[in-house]
Each structure stands twice: as structure tokens, then as C-alpha cells.
N, C-alpha and C positions, 0 to 999 in steps of 0.2 A: 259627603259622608265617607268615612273612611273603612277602608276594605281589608281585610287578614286572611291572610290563607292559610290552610295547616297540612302539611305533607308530612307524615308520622311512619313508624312502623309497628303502630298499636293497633291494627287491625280493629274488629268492628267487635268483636265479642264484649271485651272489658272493656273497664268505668271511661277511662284514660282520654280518650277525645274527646267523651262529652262534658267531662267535668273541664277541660281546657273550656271549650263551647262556654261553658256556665259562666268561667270566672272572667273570659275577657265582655260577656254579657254583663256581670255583674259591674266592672266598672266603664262600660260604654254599650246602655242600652242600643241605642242606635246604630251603632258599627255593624258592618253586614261581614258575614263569615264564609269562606268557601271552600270545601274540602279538596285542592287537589288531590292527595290520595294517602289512604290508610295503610295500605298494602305493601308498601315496601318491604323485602325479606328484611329479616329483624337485620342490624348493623350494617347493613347492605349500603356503605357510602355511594360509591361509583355510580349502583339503581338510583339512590336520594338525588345524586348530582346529575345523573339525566333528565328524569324525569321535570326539575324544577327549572333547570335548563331550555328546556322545551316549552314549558308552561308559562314560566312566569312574563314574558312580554305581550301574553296575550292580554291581560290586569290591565289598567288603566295607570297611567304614570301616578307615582305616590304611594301605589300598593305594599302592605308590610307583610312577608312573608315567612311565618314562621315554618322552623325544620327543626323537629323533632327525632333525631336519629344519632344514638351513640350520645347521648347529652349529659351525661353524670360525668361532672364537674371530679375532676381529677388533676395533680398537677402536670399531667401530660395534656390534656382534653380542656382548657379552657372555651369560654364562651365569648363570642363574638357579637357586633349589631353592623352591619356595613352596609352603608351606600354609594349604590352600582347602578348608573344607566335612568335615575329617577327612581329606585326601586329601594326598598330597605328589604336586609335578608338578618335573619335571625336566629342562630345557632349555635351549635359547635365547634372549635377552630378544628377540626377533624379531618379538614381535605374536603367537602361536602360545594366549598368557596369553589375551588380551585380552578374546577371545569369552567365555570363560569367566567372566572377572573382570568381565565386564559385568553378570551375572546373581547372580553373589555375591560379594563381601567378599573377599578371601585374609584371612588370620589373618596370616599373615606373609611376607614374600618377601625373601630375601638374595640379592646378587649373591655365586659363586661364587668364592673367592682363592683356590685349593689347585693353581693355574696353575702355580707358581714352586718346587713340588715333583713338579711330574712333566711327563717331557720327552714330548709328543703328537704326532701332526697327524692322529690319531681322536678327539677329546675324548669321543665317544659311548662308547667303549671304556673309554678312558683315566680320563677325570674324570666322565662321568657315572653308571658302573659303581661308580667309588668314594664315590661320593654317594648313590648310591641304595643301598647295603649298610651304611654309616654311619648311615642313618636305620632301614635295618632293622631294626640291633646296637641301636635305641634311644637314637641320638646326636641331638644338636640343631643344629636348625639354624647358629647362632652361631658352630659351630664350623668351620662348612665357607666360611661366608660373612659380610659385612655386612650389616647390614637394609639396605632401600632400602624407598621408598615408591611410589615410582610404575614401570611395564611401558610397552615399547614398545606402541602402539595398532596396529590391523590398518586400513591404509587402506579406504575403502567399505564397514566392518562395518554401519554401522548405513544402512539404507532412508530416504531425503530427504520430507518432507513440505514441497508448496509453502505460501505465503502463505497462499490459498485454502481450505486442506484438502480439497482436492479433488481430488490427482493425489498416487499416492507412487511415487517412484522408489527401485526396487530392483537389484539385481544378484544374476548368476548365481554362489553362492558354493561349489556342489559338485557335479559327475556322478555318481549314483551308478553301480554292477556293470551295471545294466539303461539304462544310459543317460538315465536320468530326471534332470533339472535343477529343483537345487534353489533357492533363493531366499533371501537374507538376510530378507525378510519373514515375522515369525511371525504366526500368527496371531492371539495377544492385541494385537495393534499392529494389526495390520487391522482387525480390528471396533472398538475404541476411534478410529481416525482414519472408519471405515465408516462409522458411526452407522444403520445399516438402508438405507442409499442402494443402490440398483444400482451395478453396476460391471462397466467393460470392462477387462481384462487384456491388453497386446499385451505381445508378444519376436519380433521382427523383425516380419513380416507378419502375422505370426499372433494372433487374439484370441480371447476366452473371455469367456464371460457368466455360467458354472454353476461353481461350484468343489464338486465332491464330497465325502462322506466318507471313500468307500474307492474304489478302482478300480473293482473290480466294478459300482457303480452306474451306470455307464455302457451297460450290458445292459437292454436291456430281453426278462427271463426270458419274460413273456407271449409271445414269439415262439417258436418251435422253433427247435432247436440247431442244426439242418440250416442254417436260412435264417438263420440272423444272419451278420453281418461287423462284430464289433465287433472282431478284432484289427487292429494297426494303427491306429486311432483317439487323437486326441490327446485328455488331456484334462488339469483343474486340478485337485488335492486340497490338502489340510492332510495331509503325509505324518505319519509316527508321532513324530516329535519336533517337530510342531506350525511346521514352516515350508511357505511356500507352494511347491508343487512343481510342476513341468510334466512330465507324462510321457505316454506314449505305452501303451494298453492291452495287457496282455504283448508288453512289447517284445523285440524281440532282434536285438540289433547286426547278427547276420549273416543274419537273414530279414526281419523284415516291420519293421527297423530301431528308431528310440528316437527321443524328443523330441530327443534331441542328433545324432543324424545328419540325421534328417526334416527339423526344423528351424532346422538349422546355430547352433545355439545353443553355446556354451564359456563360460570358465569368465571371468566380469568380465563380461558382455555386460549392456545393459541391459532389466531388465522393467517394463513403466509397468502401473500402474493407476490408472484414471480413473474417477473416481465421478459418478453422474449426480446432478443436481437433482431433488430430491423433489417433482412438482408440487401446486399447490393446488389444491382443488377446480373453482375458476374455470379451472384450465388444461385439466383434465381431457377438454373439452369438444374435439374435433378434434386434439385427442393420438393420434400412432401409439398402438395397442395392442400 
């Protein structure tokens, strides 16, 4: 039985999801449908490309994904169907690919021609519904589209490394539900430009010395529960899909706030880290401790 996912930025109010819902029902009763998420800020590529990033290898191999984001068919904005990793993704050539196609290979990617058979101005509906159910039936690619070889790139995906290698500049490329800011810096790119150096982390004012495991480790249990004040507290992880994250210890937007309210942090903003000089033994001598 074949599976479809919908990551949109059509939120939950209007028609827009459910009628996608209806029409890939109406020509594959049986197809099971799963929302990864509605909520994406409207045109928010970079948000679309994490989030599906993250998501999509948890599906079962053969999964067809559509992405709903920035999708009106323009001749800057065409549409895309590519197969990546066992997976089919379905969208816009927008950048949306890119995150993903940085990390693996696509197998193959055809720009979408089946425009000149069906009159739209929902393509999500219209042509992507028809695409993603043609691959279900076990149709090929080839026939919906032409190969193409290369994807629009996502401006600022990748973190700048200077001359030096001693500063890398990142950006903020997702908020999550809890208002924690994420970072285009993963962590295997950190320790490979790191090399054991110390390092300061600034995002506006604000700087960091300690990057954590998990949140929690910001507790120090040895205290009673009574007397701690660790809500509220900022701090650095490697969140669960291994990118550098700013977050605030149980955050909550509407009490004791989030690295993205505390901090006036959004989404493009810049994060620097800057790595110290390893000193020599000879330096060691009247060095801050």
C-alpha cells in the first residue's frame, strides 16, 4: 500500500489540505496519507527543507512526498518529481531539493511537463496529486517529466568558513514549536573545522562557551529542586538531527519565553563562532585560567 505525505504552508484553517486529502483519495482509495506538517511559515523554503529533511527517512522505502511550498508554476519556479535514497519528492525546483541533495545523490530528477494537460492555478492539487499517484500506480518517472541534472540551490544553506579557520559563520535556518533556533551548522562540520580548540558562539549579544548534550544537562541535580532556577536559562546543544541549536531551557513562548523571543533571534540572522588559539606550553605561563 502506497504512502504520501503532505508538508504544506496551508495551515489548518482553509479548504487547501483537505481537498489535496480528497483528490489523491478520490484516485487511490486505498493509499494511506500522512501530514508531516501544515505549518510551515508561508514561503519559508529553508523551514520546508528541514523539516522534510529530518522526516522523510523515517517512511518506509518507496514513500512519495509531496511539498507544497512556493508552488505556482512560474517560469522562474518550475516543478520537479525526484528520486533520492528510495524516496520520491514532489515539488518545486525552488531550493526546497537542495538540503537534501547536499547529503545524497538523487537517483534522478525530471522537470514536470503534464502543465499543457491540465488547466490549474493549485498545481498542489492539480499536478502534484497527479504525480504523486502516477508513481504510486508504479509509473516512471519519464513519463510525467524530462530528466534534468541540476536543482535550484537554497541561498545561505551551507555555514562560511574564513581564510583562517578560525571563525565560521552560520545562520538561523529553523524555529522550532518551542522556539529554539536552529542553525545551518552540523555538527560533523564543527568538530572537523574545531579540531579540539575552544570556542565562543555569539547570535546577537549573546555568547556561549559549553555546547551540551541534551538540555537537561544544564541542571545541576546535586542542588534540590526547591532551589534550582534553571528554567529560562539559555543554552547551546547538538539538537537530535545533529545541527547547532540555541534554545532556551523548557522554553515557553508564553511564560518564561524561548531563545527566539529572549533573544530576538529569526530566521536568516547571523550565528558566529570563533575558535580560540591552542596555547603552547611557553604561553601557558600568565594565561587567564
Amino acid at each position: 500500500m502506497a504512502i504520501i505525505t503532505l508538508t504544506t504552508d496551508f495551515g489548518e484553517k482553509d479548504h487547501f489540505a483537505g481537498a489535496i486529502k480528497g483528490a489523491i483519495y478520490s484516485e487511490l482509495p486505498e493509499v494511506r496519507i500522512v501530514d508531516v506538517s501544515h505549518s510551515v511559515s508561508p514561503f519559508n523554503i529553508s523551514e520546508a527543507a528541514y523539516i522534510i529533511l529530518n522526516a522523510y527517512s523515517s517512511f518506509p522505502k518507496g514513500t512519495i512526498h509531496i511539498i507544497g511550498i512556493d508552488s505556482e508554476l512560474s517560469p522562474e519556479n518550475k516543478h520537479i518529481a525526484v528520486s533520492l535514497d528510495d524516496h520520491y519528492f514532489i515539488c518545486a525546483n525552488n531550493g526546497i531539493m537542495s538540503m537534501i541533495c547536499s547529503e545524497i545523490a538523487p537517483e534522478k530528477i525530471v522537470e514536470i511537463n503534464i502543465h499543457d494537460k491540465i488547466e490549474t492555478n493549485f498545481p498542489v492539487l492539480d499536478v502534484f496529486v497527479k504525480v504523486a499517484c502516477h508513481i504510486a500506480r508504479g509509473g516512471t518517472l519519464e513519463v510525467i517529466g524530462k530528466v534534468i541534472n541540476t536543482i535550484k540551490p537554497i541561498k545561505n544553506l551551507n555555514p562560511f568558513v574564513n581564510d583562517d579557520k578560525n571563525q565560521i559563520i552560520g545562520s538561523v535556518i529553523y524555529i522550532d514549536n518551542y522556539g529554539n533556533v536552529v542553525t545551518n551548522i552540523k555538527r560533523k562540520f564543527f568538530e572537523e573545522v574545531q579540531k579540539t580548540r575552544q570556542y565562543e558562539i555569539s547570535a546577537r549579544n549573546h555568547k556561549f562557551r559549553t555546547i551540551y548534550n541534551r538540555y537537561s544537562d544544564i541542571v545541576n541535580f546535586e542542588i534540590e529542586e526547591a532551589k534550582r532556577n534553571d528554567e529560562g536559562k539559555g543554552l547551546v546543544v547538538f539538537n537530535s538531527s545533529g545541527y547547532l541549536e540555541i534554545a532556551v531551557y523548557k522554553s515557553n513562548c508564553s511564560t518564561v519565553g524561548s531563545a527566539s523571543t529572549l533573544m530576538g533571534l529569526k530566521t536568516m540572522d547571523t550565528v558566529t563562532v570563533n575558535f580560540l588559539p591552542i596555547l603552547s606550553p611557553s604561553q601557558w605561563e600568565g594565561s587567564p585560567r
